[in-house]
N, C-alpha and C positions, 0 to 999 in steps of 0.2 A: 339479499338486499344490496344495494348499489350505492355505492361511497358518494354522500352527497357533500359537497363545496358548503363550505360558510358564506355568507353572505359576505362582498367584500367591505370596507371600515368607512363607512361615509361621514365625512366630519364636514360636509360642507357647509350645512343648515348648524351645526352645534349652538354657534352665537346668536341666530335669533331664535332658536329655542328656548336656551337659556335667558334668553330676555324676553321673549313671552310669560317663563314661567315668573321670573322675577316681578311683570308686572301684575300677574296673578295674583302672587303673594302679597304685594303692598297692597292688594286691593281686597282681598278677604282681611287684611289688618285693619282697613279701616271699616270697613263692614261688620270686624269685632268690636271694635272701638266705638262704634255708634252703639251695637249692641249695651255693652255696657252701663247705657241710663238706664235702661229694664231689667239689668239682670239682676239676680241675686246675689247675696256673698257668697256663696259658695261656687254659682256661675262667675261670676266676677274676677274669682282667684284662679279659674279652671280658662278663661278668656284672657287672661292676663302672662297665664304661665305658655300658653299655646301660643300669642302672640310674641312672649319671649325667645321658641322655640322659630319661630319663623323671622325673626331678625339674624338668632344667631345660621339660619338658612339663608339666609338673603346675601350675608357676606360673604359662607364660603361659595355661593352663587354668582356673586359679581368678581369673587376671584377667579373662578374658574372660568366666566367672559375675559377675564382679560387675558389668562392664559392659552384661553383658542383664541382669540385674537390677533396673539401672538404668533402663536404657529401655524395661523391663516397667513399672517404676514411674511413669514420663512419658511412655507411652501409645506408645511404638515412634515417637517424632517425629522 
């Protein structure tokens, strides 16, 4: 079998992927958050705790935009 290369490290799209997925997220939150006049309490706490779980994603998501941001701006060194 023949020694195959890695793919080489594309970082160029990083940032707007990360901010597609960031808008994804804000957007099934309020899609939960509407949810929540139908749901029940037990759906309610389980929509609540998942929408918790994707804020505390969002920020280390918009940290990590700004960190390839960064090192878009100083050439990926």
């Amino acid at each position: 079998m023949a020694w195959q290369q890695p793919n080489p490290d594309d970082r160029s799209d990083n940032v707007e992927r990360l901010q597609e997925a960031i808008n994804n997220t804000v957007e099934n939150m309020c899609k939960a958050e509407d949810a929540l006049d139908h749901a029940s309490e037990k759906d309610r706490a389980d929509i609540e705790a998942k929408n918790h779980r994707r804020e505390e994603s969002l920020t280390a998501m918009r940290n990590e935009v700004k960190e390839e941001a960064a090192d878009r701006e100083n050439g990926y060194s």
